[in-house]
C-alpha positions, -999 to +999 in steps of 0.1 A: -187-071+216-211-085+189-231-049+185-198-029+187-188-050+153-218-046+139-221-009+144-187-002+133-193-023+101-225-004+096-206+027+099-185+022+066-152+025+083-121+046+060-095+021+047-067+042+062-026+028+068-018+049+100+011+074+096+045+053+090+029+018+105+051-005+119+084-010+118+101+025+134+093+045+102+088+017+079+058+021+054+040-014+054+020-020+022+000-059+018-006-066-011-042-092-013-050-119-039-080-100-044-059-074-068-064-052-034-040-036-011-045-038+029-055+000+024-070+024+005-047+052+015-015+055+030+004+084+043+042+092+054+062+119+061+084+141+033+120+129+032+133+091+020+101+068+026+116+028+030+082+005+023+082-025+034+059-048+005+043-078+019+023-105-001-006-123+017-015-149-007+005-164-034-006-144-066+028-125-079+021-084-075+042-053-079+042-021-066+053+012-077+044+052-076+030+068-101+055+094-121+082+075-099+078+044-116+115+044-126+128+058-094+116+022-074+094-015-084+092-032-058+078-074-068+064-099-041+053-134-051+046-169-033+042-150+002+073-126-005+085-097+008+106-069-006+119-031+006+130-001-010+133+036-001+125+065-024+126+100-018+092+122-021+080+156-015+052+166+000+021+159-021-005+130-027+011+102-047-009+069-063+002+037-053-009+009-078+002-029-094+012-025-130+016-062-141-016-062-166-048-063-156-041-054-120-045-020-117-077-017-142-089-048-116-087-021-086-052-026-073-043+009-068-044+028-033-031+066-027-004+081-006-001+108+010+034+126+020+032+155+045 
């Protein structure tokens, strides 16, 4: 069991969210302390999109889409939760935190909508 974590670690394993995770159709995104999401990419499927935004630590993030940005903010803090839907095309979308600082910091992960 010890080898078959080592060779998968050696392997440099893709960051990946499986396709709508969770939930029955609910998009999970974690946001990390580390000014990191749980993934690197996500994807989902073309139509409304409900995410589900999860906080595991304590630090106060936000999410939001980039060009949607006033179509849906969604803010976790102190272990939080929060939801929203938002309706997307097809396409590849970027994901990111924009209270300041975060997203220069690497807190920004892509999405794609097929």
């Amino acid at each position: 069991m010890l080898l078959l974590a080592v060779a998968l670690a050696a392997c440099g394993t893709s960051s990946i969210a499986p396709l709508l995770p969770t939930d029955e159709g609910v998009l999970r995104v974690v946001a990390l302390d580390s000014l990191d999401f749980d993934a690197d990419q996500y994807e989902a499927e073309v139509g409304d999109i409900e995410i589900r935004y999860v906080l595991d630590g304590m630090q106060g993030h936000s999410l939001v889409i980039e060009g949607s940005e006033n179509q849906l903010r969604l803010e976790v803090s102190g272990g939080s939760t929060d939801s929203g839907a938002i309706a997307l095309e097809a396409g590849r979308y970027i994901l990111y935190c924009d209270i300041p600082g975060h997203r220069e910091g690497g807190m920004e992960a892509r999405l794609l909508v097929r």
